[in-house]
N, C-alpha and C positions, 0 to 999 in steps of 0.2 A: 334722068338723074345725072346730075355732074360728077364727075371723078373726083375722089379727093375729099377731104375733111374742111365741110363749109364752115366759116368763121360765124362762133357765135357770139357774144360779149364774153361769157365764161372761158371759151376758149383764148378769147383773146387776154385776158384777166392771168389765167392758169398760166400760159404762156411767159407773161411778164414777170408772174412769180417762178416761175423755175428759171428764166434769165437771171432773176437777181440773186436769187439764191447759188446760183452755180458760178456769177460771178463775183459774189463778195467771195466763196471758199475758193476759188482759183487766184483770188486779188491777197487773201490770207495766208497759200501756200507760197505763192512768189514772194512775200514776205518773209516768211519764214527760209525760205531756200538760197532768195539773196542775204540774208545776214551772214548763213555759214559761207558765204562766198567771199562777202565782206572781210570777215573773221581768216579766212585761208588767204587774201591778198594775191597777189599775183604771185611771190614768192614763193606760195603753199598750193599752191596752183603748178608751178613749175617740181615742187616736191612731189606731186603726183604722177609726174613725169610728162607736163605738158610742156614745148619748147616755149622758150621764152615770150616770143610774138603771139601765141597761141594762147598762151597764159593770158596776156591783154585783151586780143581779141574776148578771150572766155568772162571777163573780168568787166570789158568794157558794155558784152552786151547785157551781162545779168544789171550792169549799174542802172541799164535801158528801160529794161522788166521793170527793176526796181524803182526807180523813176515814176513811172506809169502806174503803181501799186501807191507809191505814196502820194500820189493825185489823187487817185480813187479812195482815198482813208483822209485825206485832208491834209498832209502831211508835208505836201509840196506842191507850190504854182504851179498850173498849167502853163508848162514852156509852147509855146509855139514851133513847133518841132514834130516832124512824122516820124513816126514809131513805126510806119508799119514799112515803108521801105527802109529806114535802118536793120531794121529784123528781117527785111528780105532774103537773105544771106541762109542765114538757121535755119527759114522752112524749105531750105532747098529753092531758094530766089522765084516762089511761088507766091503771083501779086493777086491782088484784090479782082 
């Protein structure tokens, strides 16, 4: 017997539905999280008490998320541009 959960068609099926499921509702929440981000600006961003540079950075990567969220919903060209080394930074510059 092999280790491990053999691929069946269903599994592979079930699989693909809980991928898209969990990433339209994670693609819906970054939407929702970048507008109140939008809505705060950097100024309101620094009203929270983040310094100025920090405000941008915080501003510039949710614009990132936000970007990649409106690809996914139809909302905006796919830029030619890696998301996922820009975003290296935030997961603690942990790459692929």
């Amino acid at each position: 017997m092999t280790a491990g959960q053999q691929p069946t068609l269903d599994l592979v099926n079930n699989q693909l539905t809980s991928c898209a499921v969990r990433l339209r509702a994670l693609m819906s929440e970054i939407t929702d999280l970048h507008l109140q981000v939008v809505k705060l600006d950097v100024a309101g961003l620094e009203a929270l008490g983040a310094a100025a540079a920090d405000a941008a950075d915080i501003k510039g990567k949710w614009d990132l998320i936000g970007t990649v969220a409106a690809v996914y919903f139809g909302q905006a060209s796919t830029p030619a541009y890696n998301f996922d080394d820009a975003l290296a930074p935030v997961r603690g510059g942990l790459t692929s």
